[in-house]
TINUGU-904124 format. One line per 2 residues: number of its first residue (from 1); their letters; for each residue x, y, z of C-alpha. Coordinates in steps of 0.5 Angstrom, whole numbers, plus 500, padded with zeros to 3 digits. Layout:
REM residues N
NUM) a) X:Y:Z; ...
This chain:
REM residues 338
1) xx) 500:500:500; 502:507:499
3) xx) 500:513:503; 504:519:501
5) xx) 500:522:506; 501:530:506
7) xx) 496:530:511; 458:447:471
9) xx) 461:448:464; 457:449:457
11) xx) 460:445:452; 458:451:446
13) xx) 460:458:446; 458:463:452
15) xx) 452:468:451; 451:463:444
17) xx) 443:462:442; 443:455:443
19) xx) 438:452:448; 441:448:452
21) xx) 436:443:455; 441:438:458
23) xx) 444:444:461; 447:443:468
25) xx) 448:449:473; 455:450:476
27) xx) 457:449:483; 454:454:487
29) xx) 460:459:492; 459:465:494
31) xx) 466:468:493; 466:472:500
33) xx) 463:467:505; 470:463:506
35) xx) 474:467:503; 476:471:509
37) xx) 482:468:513; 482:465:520
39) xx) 487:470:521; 484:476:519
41) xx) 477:473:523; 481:472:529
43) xx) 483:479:530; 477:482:530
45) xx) 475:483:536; 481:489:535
47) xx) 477:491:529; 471:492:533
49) xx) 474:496:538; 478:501:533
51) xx) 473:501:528; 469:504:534
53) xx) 474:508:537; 474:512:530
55) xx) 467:512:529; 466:506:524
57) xx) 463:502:527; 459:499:521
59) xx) 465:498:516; 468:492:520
61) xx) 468:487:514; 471:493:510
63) xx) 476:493:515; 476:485:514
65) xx) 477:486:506; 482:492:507
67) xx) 487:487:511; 485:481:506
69) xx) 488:484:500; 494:487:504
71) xx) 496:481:508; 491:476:509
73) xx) 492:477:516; 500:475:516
75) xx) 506:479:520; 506:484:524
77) xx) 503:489:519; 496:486:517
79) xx) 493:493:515; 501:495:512
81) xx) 500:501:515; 507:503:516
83) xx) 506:509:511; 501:512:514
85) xx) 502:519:517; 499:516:523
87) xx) 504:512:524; 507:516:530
89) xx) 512:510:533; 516:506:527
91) xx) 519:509:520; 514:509:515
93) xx) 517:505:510; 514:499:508
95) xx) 512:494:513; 515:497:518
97) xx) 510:496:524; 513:491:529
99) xx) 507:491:533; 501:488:529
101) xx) 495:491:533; 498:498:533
103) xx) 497:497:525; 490:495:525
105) xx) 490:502:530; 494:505:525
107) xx) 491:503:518; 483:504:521
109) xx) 485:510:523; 487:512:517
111) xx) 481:508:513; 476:512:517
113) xx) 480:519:515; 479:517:508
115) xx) 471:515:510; 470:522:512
117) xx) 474:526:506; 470:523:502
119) xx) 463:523:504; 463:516:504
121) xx) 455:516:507; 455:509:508
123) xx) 457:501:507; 454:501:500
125) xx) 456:509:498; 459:505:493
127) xx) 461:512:489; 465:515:496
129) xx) 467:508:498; 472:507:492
131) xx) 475:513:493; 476:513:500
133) xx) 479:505:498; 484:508:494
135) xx) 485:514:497; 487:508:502
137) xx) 492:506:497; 494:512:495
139) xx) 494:517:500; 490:523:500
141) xx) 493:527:495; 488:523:490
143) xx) 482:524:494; 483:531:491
145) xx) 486:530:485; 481:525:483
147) xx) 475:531:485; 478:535:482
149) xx) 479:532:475; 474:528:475
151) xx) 468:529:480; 471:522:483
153) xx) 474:516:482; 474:511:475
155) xx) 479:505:474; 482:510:469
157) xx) 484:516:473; 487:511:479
159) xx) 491:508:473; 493:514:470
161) xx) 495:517:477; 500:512:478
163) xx) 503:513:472; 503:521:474
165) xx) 507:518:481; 511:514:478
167) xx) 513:519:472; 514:525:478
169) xx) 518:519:482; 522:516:478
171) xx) 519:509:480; 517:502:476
173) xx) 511:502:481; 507:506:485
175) xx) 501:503:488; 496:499:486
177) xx) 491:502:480; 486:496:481
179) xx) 486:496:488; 480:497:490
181) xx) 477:492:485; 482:487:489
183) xx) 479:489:496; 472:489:495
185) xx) 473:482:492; 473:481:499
187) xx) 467:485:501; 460:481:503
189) xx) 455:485:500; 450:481:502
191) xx) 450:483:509; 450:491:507
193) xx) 443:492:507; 436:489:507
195) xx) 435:491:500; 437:484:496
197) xx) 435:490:490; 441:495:490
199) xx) 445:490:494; 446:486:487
201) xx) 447:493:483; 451:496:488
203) xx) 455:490:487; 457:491:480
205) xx) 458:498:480; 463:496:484
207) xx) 466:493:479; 466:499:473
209) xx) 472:499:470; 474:491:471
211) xx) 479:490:465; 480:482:463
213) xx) 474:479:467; 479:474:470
215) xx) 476:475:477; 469:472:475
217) xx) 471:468:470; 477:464:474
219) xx) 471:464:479; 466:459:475
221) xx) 472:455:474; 475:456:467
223) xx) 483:456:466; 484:462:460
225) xx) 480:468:458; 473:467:456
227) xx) 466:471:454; 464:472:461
229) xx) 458:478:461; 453:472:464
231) xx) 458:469:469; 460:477:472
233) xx) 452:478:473; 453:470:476
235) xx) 459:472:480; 455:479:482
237) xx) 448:475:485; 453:469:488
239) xx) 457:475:492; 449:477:494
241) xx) 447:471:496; 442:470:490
243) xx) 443:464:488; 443:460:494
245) xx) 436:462:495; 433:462:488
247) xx) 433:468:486; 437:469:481
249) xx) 440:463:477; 448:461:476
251) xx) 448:461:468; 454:463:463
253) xx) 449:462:457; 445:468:456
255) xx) 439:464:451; 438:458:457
257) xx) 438:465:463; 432:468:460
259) xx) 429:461:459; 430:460:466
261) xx) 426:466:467; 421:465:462
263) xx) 419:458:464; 419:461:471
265) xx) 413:466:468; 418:472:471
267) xx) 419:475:463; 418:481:460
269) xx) 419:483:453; 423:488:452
271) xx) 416:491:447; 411:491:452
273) xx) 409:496:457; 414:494:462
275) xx) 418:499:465; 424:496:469
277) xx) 427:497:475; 433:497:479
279) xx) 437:490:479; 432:486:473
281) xx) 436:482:469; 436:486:462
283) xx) 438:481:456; 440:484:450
285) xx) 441:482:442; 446:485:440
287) xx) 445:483:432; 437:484:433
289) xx) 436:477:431; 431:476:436
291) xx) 436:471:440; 440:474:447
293) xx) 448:475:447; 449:479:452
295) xx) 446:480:459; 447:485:464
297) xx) 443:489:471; 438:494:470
299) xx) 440:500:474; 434:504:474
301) xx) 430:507:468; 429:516:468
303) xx) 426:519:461; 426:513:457
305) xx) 433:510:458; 435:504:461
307) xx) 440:505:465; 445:498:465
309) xx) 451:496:470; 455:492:464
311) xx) 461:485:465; 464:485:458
313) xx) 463:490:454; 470:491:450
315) xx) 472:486:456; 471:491:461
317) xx) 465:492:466; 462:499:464
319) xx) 456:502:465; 451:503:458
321) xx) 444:507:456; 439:504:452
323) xx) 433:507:449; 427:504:452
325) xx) 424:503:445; 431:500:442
327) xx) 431:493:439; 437:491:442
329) xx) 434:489:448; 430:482:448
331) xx) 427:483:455; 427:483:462
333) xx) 428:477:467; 425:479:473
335) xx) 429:475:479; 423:475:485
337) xx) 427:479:491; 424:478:498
């Protein structure tokens, strides 16, 4: 971390237009319930006492994602917070803490900073959140940097400001431009409210800016790269615990994932008066052919646009708008959220 602080696999083609009658559904796993380690999990009766000592309280599994990424919980530094300005008793140079809960004062003292620089509102805040992770990685000189250039962060400017670091400095490495995808891999949004809804879409929006997919395609069990927009909007409900409850299904094939809702009579066509809501499934047709090849989640809809939460768009996970009359869209998989 750097601070710089000044102050079940299918045999054709993914999202193909077969209709797989013998298609079988993968092995369900929720990608954050076993992934934190026993050694993160047993600090954290510290993490409860400094998170509420700095007026965090809310943001325990935050905390837990932060100290995943930077250490699993190993070493005497496991929020690798050497480099904090808050640092007041050790060298801040890399890993320099000998003290392991003195780090995890230090680190969330220093998440909470960020938290509050940037307004993060909440634990689904995600627009602020990503900027105080970041921000965590970088140092507060981004958080501003980014609102001032460009109204906050994007994969794209976190890249383009470890290039400027490493221009000014002279180094090979500054940071981590993909860290806070790498941290919220570890984030339970499934806990993080009541609303099965916006967690799901709060989720993937989380994602934006995902370059290769390799997080969700990896995670179905594929060796090399492959088409991956319904295996991402699989991995987002598995995350939110919408597979395991029905809800949504596990589906790396786009025509068999609206048949499943339409066998379901939870469809609707894209021509009828549906207007859709927040974390329906959107199914489009690329080639307008009457057969899906691309999936995605329903943002929300405002003035006749439909406004989409995208994996694998020129191989990134983007945000899209679609007019609501547009004959790329073949419908709407409605999930039954309780």
């Amino acid at each position: 971390m750097v601070f710089l602080l000044i102050f079940g696999i299918a045999v054709i083609s993914i999202c193909g237009y077969i209709a797989l009658k013998n298609y079988k559904i993968g092995k369900v796993s929720n990608p954050t319930d076993d992934v934190i380690s026993a050694r993160v999990k047993g600090y954290e009766p510290l993490i409860t006492k400094y998170a509420t000592e700095y007026d965090i309280p809310e943001y325990v599994n935050l905390i837990k994602a932060v100290m995943m990424q930077e250490s699993t919980g190993k070493g005497t530094d496991p929020m690798q917070a050497s480099e904090s300005e808050f640092n007041i008793k050790y060298p801040r140079k890399p890993s320099a803490i000998k003290n392991a809960e003195y780090s995890i004062n230090v680190g969330i003292k220093t998440l909470a900073y960020h938290l509050k620089a940037t307004k993060t509102s909440n634990p689904i805040d995600t627009k602020n959140l990503k900027l105080a992770l970041q921000s965590y990685n970088y140092g507060s000189p981004y958080t501003s940097w980014a609102k001032d250039n460009y109204g906050g962060y994007s994969y794209e400017n976190a890249e383009a400001y470890s290039a400027h670091m490493k221009d000014a400095l002279k180094t090979d490495v500054y940071g981590d431009p993909k860290y806070v995808n790498h941290v919220l891999r570890y984030y339970p949004f499934k806990l993080a409210t009541k609303d099965p809804r916006a967690n799901v879409v709060n989720l993937a929006k989380t994602q934006e800016g995902n370059v290769g997919g390799d997080l969700y395609w990896k995670w179905w069990g594929y060796p090399k790269h492959v088409k991956w927009c319904a295996i991402f909007v699989s991995w987002c409900a598995a995350n939110t615990g919408l597979i395991d409850n029905n809800t949504i299904p596990k589906f790396e094939n786009c025509q068999w994932g609206a048949e499943w809702f339409i066998t379901r009579n939870r469809f609707k066509s894209s021509d009828s008066s549906y207007i859709p809501k927040k974390g329906d499934i959107v199914f489009i047709d690329l080639n307008e052919n009457n057969l899906t090849n691309h999936v995605a989640f329903v943002d929300y809809y405002e003035n006749g646009n439909v406004h989409i939460i995208e994996g694998n768009n020129k191989d990134r996970c983007t945000r899209n708008v679609y007019k609501i009359d547009s004959k790329k869209l073949y419908g709407y998989g409605l999930p039954d959220y309780q």
